[in-house]
N, C-alpha and C positions, 0 to 999 in steps of 0.2 A: 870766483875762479882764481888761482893759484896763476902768476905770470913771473918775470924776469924783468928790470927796468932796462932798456936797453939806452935810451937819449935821455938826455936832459933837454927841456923846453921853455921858455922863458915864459914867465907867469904861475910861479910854481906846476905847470905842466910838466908830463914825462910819455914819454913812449913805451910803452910794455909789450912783451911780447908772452901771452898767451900758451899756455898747456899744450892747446890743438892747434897752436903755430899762428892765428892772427896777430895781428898785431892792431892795439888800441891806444888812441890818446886817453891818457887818464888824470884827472888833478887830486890834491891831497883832500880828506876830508877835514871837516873843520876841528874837529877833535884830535887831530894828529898836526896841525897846525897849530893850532892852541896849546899844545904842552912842545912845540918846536922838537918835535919829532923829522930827522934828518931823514932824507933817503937821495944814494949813492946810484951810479951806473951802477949795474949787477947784482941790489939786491932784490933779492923774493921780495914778494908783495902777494896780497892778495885783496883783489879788483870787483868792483860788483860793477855791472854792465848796465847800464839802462836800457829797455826797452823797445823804445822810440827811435835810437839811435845805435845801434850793437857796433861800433865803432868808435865811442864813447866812453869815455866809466869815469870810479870813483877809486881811489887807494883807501882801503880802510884798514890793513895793516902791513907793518913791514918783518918779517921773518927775521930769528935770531941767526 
């Protein structure tokens, strides 16, 4: 899902705010980590959700 970073959260955590207006905690993936791939208040992102928890997610990339 396509989101918006709204917060920054300590622990490489962020807050996103969601296409259909939720808003989710999300952390970076390890692969976007590992090449120290920055992300900023306000950039695109796009979020994969877990399951278990839809209030959750994971950042797997950051929009140009």
């Amino acid at each position: 899902m396509q989101g918006t970073v709204l917060d920054t959260l300590p622990n490489t955590m962020f807050r996103v705010e969601l296409e259909n207006g939720h808003v989710v905690t999300a952390h970076i993936s390890g692969k976007m980590r590992k090449n120290y791939i920055r992300i900023l208040t306000g950039d695109k992102v796009t979020v994969e959700l877990t399951p278990y928890d839809l209030s959750k997610g994971r950042i797997v990339f950051r929009s140009r």
